[in-house]
VEXDREN-2710 file (C-alpha; in Angstrom, 1 decimal):
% VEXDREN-2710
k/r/px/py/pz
1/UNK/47.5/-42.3/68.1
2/UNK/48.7/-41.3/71.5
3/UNK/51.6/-41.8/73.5
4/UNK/52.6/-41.7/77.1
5/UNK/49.1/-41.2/78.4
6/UNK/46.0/-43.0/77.6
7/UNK/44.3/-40.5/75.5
8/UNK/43.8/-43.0/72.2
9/UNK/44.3/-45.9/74.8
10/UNK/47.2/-47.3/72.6
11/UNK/44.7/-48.3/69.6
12/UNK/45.3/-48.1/66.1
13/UNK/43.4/-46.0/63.7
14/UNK/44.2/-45.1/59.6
15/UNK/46.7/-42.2/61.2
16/UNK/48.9/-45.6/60.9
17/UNK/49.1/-46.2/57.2
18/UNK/48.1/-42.3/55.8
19/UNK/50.3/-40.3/58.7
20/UNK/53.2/-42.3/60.4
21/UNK/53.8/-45.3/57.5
22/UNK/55.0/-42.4/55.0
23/UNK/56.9/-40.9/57.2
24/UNK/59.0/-43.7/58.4
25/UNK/59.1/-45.6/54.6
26/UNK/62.0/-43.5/53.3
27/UNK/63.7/-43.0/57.0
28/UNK/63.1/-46.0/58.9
29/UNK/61.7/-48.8/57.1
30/UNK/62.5/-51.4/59.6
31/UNK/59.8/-49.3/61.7
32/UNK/57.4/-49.1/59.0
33/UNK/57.4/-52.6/58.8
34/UNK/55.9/-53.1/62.2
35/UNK/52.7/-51.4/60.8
36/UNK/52.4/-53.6/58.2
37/UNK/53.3/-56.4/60.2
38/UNK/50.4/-55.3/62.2
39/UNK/47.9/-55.4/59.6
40/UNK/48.8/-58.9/58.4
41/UNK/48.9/-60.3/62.3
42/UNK/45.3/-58.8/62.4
43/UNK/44.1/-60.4/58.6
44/UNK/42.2/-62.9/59.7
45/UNK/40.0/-60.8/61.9
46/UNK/39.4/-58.0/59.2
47/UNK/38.1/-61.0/57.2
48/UNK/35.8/-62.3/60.0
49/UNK/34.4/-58.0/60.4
50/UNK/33.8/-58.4/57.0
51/UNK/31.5/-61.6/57.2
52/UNK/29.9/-60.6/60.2
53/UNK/28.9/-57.5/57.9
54/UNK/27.5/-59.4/55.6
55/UNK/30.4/-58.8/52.4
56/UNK/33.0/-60.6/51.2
57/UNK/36.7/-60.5/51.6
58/UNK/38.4/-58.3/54.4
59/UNK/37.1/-55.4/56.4
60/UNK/39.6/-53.7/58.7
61/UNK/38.1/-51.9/62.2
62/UNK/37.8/-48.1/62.4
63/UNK/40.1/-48.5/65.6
64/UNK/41.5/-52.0/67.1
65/UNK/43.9/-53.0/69.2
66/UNK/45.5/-56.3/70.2
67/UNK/43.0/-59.2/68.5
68/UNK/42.3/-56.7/65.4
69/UNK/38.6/-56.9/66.1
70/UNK/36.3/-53.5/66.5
71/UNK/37.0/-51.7/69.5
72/UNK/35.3/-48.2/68.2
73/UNK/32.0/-47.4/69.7
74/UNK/29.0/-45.7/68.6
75/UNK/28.4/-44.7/64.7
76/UNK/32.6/-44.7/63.7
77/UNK/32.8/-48.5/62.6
78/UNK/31.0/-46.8/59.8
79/UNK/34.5/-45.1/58.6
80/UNK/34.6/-48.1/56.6
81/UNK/37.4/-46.3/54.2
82/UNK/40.2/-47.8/56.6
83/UNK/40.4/-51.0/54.6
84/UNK/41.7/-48.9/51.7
85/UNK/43.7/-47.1/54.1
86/UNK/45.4/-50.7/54.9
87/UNK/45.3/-51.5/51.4
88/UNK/47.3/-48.3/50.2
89/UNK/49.6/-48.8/53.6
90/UNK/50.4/-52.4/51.9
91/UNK/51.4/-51.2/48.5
92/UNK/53.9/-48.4/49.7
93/UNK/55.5/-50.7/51.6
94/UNK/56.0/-53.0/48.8
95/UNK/56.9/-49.4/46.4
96/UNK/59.4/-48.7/49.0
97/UNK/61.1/-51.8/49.8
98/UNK/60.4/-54.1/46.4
99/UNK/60.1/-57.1/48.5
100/UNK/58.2/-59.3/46.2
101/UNK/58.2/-62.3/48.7
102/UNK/56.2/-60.2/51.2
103/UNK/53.8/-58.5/48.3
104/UNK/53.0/-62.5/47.7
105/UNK/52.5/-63.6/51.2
106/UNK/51.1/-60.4/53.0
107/UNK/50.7/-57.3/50.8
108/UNK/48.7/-58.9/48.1
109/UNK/46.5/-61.1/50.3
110/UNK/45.4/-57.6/51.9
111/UNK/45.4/-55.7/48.6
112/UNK/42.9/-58.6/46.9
113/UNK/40.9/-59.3/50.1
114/UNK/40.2/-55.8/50.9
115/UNK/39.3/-55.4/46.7
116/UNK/36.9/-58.4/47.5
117/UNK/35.0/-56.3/50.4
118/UNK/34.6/-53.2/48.1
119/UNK/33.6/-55.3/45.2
120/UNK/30.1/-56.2/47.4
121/UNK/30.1/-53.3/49.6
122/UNK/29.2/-50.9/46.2
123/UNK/25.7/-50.5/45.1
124/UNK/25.0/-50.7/42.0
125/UNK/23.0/-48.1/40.1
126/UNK/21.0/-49.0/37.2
127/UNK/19.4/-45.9/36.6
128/UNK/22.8/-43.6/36.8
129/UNK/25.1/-46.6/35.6
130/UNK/27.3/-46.1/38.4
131/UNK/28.3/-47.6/41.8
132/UNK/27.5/-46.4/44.7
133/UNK/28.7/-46.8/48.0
134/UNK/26.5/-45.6/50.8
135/UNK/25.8/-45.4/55.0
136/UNK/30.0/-44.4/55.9
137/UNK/31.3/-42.2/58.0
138/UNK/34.0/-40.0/55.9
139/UNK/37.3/-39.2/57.0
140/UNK/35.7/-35.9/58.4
141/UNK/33.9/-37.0/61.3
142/UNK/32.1/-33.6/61.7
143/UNK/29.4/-34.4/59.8
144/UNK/28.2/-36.5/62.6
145/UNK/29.9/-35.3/65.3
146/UNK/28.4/-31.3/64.5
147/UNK/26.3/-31.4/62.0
148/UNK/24.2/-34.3/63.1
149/UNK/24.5/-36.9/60.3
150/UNK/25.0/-40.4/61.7
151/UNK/26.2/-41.5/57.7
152/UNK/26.5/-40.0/54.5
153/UNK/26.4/-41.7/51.2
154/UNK/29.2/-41.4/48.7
155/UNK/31.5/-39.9/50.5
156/UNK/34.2/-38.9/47.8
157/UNK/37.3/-40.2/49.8
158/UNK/35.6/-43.3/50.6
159/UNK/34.5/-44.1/47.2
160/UNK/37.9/-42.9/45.5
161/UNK/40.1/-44.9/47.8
162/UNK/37.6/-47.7/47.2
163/UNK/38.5/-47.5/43.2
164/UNK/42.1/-46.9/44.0
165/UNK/41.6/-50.7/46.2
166/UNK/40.0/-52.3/42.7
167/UNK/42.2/-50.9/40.5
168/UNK/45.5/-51.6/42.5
169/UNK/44.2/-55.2/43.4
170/UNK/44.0/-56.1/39.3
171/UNK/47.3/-54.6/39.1
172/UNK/48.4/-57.2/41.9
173/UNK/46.9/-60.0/40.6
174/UNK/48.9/-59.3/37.5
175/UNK/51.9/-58.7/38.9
176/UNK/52.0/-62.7/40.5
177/UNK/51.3/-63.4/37.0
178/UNK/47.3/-64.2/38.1
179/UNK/44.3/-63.1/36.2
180/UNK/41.7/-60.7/38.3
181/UNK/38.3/-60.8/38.1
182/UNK/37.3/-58.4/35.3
183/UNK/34.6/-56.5/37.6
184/UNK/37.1/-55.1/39.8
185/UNK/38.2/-52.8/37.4
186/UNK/34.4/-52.1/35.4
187/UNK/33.6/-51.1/39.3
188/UNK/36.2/-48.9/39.9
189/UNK/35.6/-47.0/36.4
190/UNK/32.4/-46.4/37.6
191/UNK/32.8/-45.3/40.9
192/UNK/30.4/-42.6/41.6
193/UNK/32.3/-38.8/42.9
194/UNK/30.1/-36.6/43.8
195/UNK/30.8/-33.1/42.0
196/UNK/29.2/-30.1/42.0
197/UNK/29.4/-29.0/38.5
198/UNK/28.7/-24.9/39.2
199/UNK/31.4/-24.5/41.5
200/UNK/33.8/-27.2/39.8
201/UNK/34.7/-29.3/42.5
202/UNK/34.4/-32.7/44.2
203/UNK/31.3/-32.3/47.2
204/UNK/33.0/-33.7/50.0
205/UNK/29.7/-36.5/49.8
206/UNK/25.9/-36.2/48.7
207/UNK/24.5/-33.3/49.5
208/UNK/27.5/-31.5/51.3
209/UNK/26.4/-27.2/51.8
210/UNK/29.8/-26.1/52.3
211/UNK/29.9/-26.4/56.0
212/UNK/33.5/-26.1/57.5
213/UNK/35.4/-29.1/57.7
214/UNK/37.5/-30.8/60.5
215/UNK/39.3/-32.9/58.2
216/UNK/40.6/-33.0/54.6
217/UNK/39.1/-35.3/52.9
218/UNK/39.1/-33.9/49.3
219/UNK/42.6/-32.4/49.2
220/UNK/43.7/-36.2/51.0
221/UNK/42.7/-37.4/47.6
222/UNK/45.1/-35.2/46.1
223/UNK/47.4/-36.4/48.4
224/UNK/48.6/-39.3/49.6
225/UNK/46.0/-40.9/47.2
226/UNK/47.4/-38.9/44.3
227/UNK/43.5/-39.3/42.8
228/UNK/44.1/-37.8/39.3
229/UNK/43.1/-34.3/38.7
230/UNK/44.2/-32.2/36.0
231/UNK/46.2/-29.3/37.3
232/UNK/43.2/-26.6/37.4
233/UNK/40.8/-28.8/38.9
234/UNK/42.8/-29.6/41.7
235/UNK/43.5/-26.2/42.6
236/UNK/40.0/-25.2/42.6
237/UNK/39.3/-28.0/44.9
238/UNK/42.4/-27.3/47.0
239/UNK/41.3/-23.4/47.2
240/UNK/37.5/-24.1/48.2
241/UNK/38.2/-26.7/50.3
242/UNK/41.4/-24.6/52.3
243/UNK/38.6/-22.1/52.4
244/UNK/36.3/-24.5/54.9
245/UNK/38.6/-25.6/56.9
246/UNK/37.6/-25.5/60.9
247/UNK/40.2/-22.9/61.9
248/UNK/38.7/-22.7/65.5
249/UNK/39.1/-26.3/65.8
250/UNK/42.5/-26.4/63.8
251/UNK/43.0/-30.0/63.5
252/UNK/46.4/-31.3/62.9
253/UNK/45.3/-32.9/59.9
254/UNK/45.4/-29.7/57.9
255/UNK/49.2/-28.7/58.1
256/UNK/50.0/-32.4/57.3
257/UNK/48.3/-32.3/54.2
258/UNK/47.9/-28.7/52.8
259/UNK/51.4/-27.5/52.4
260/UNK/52.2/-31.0/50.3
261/UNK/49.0/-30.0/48.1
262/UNK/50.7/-26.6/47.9
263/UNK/53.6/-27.8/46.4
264/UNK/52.1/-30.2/44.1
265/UNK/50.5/-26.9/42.5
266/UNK/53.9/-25.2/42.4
267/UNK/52.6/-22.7/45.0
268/UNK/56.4/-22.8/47.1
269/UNK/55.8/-19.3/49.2
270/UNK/52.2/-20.6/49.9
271/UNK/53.6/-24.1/51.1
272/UNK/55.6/-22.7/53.5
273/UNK/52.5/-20.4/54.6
274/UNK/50.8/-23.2/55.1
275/UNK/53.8/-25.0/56.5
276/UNK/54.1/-22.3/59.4
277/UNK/50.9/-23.2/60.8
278/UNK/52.3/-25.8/62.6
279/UNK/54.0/-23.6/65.1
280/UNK/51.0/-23.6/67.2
281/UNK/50.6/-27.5/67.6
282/UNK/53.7/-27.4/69.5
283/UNK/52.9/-27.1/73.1
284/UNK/55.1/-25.8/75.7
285/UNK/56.9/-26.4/78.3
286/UNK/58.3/-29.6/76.3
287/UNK/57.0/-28.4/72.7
288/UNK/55.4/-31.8/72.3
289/UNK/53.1/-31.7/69.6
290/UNK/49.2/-32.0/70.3
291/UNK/46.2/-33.3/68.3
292/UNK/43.8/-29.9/68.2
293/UNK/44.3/-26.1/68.9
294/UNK/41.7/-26.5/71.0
295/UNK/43.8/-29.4/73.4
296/UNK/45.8/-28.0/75.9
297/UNK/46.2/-31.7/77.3
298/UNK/50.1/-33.0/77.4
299/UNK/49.6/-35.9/74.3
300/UNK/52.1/-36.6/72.5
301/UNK/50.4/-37.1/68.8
302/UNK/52.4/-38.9/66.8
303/UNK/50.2/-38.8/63.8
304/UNK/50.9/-35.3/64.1
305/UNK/54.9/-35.6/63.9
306/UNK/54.5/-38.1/61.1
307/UNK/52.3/-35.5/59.2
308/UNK/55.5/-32.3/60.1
309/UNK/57.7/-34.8/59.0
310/UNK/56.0/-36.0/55.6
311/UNK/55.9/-31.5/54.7
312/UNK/59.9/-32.0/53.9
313/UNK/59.6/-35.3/52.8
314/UNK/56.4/-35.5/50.1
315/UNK/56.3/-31.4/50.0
316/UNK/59.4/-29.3/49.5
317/UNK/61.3/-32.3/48.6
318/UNK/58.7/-33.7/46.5
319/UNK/59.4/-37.3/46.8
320/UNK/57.0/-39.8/45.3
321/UNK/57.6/-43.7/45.1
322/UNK/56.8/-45.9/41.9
323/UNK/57.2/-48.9/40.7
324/UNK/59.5/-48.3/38.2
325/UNK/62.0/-46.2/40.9
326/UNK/61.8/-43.0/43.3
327/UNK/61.0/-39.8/42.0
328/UNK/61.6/-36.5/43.3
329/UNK/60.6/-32.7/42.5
330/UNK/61.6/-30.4/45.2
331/UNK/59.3/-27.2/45.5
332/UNK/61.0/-24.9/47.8
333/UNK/60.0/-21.4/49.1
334/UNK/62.8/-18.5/49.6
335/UNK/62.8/-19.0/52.6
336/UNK/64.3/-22.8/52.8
337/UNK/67.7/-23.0/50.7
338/UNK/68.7/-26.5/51.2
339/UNK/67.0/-29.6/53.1
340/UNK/69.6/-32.7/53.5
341/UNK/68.6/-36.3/53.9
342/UNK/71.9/-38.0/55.1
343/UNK/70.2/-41.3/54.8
344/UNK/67.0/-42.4/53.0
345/UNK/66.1/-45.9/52.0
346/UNK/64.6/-47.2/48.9
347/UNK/64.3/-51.0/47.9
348/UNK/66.9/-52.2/50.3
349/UNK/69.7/-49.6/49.5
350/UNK/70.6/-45.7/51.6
351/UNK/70.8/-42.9/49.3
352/UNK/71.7/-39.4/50.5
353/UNK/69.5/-37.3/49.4
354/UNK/69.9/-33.1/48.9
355/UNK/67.3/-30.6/47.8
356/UNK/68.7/-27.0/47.1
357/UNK/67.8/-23.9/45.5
358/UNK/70.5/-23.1/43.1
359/UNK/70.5/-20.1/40.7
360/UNK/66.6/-19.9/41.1
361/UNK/66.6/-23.3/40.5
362/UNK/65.1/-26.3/42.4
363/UNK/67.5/-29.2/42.0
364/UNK/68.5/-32.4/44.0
365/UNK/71.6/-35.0/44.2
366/UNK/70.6/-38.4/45.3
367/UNK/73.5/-40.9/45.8
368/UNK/74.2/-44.2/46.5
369/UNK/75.7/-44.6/50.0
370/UNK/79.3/-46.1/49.4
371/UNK/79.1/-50.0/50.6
END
């Protein structure tokens, strides 16, 4: 997303819900709420993409703009994992603010629509019992944009945001005291990740070789999607896949996501390795913050200052929002003693929020701003 020139013409793409929407939850929910303001505006028109498609229930566009129709051209209306995107967008917001009367009115209508498109989108697989979903686009687009692949099948962030959709829909339903339909749930069990068993990690999609990577799409599992991973297995996917990424195209994506992952393993000094890599995004005169290495061009990316700004809050800080309340582990490096939050927001009410080191210790004090 792009601002102040016309480089993303104004459009809206999943840098929304995975890059901006976290940032902004905790800090400035009333801003958040535009986004998902957004997607429910636009509702009706994800459920007419999905019909024209030929599936049930809601499909949101690759990238849209006004009407919420499909404004994306060529082969990227195939990065169908946007509608869990929106889906997962939905939920935090309702994590973060508790409002049930939206979660009945917008969120949930989303959450179960979008379940309703996976539901027929997945193949089933007699032979493997398993289900399948095939022709996408993943989240890294360089498998068609460099290594000539117009679609993949089973792309492992697809098909794990597309279980995450299933099972968080059932959990929905639930919630408004509604029972969901039992398959969303025998689906999303057995949702097909691809895996390579000799070198103990999730392929990136059927038949990946270990090309270098623009995006992260397996460590985005780890986080935001928080896909679960026992603690060895996700840093042997974190390690091989930090390994392939494009360092000559050094996307933005890869500082957003990698130093959070770093911390989740407990890895502070690494983190903030990781971390410092986002010195050269900033581009001078006005140090505004670009897209690519490779871009010398004046944009201001804002999914890139939504991904800086989500290192202090979801990394070194180590927040995480549940159902049953906020939770936070700060993992900091040597290097960082203290990070303050005057003022974050959770369900209504500002906290201020500090994570220090403190006799080698990583602790926090979160209080209640006085009314």
């Amino acid at each position: 997303m792009g601002l102040s020139n016309d480089g993303w013409g104004g459009r809206i793409f999943w840098d929304a819900e995975f890059f901006m929407l976290p940032a902004l939850l905790p800090l400035y929910p009333e801003l958040a709420e535009s986004i998902v303001s957004y997607r429910f505006r636009t509702f009706e028109a994800a459920r007419e993409n999905a019909t024209r498609q030929g599936y049930e229930g809601a499909a949101y566009p690759w990238k849209s703009a006004r009407t919420g129709r499909e404004v994306s051209r060529g082969g990227y209306s195939r990065e169908i994992h946007v509608t869990g995107d929106v889906a997962w967008g939905q939920w935090q917001y309702w994590l973060a603010t508790g409002d049930r009367d939206y979660l009945r009115r917008c969120a949930g209508p989303i959450i179960v629509e979008t379940a309703k498109f996976w539901a027929s989108r997945a193949v089933y697989s007699s032979e493997a019992d398993r289900y399948e979903i095939l022709g996408v686009v993943p989240p890294d687009e360089s498998t068609c944009e460099t290594w000539g692949l117009p679609t993949v099948d089973n792309s492992a962030f697809t098909n794990a945001i597309a279980a995450w959709n299933l099972r968080t829909a059932a959990r929905v339903c639930r919630i408004l005291g509604r029972k969901p339909p039992p398959e969303w749930e025998e689906i999303a069990d057995k949702m097909y990740l691809p895996f390579d068993r000799k070198l103990g990690v999730y392929m990136e999609y059927d038949g990946y070789g270990g090309h270098p990577i623009k995006q992260p799409d397996v460590c985005q599992m780890m986080f935001p999607l928080e896909h679960p991973m026992e603690g060895k297995l996700m840093a042997r996917n974190f390690d091989y896949y930090l390994g392939k990424a494009d360092r000559e195209l050094g996307h933005s994506f890869f500082p957003s996501v990698h130093p959070i992952v770093a911390c989740m393993l407990g890895r502070a000094e690494q983190a903030y390795e990781l971390f410092g890599e986002w010195e050269d995004f900033f581009l001078p005169p006005f140090e505004v913050m670009r897209e690519v290495l490779a871009n010398d061009e004046g944009i201001v990316f804002l999914t890139a200052i939504g991904g800086f700004l989500q290192n202090f809050l979801y990394g070194f800080a180590g927040i995480r929002l549940r159902e049953d309340g906020i939770e936070v582990n700060p993992v900091l490096p040597e290097e960082i003693s203290r990070i303050i939050f005057p003022r974050i927001w959770f369900k209504g009410r500002a906290y201020s929020l500090v994570v220090e080191k403190r006799k080698g210790r990583d602790i926090y004090r979160m209080e209640p701003e006085a009314d």
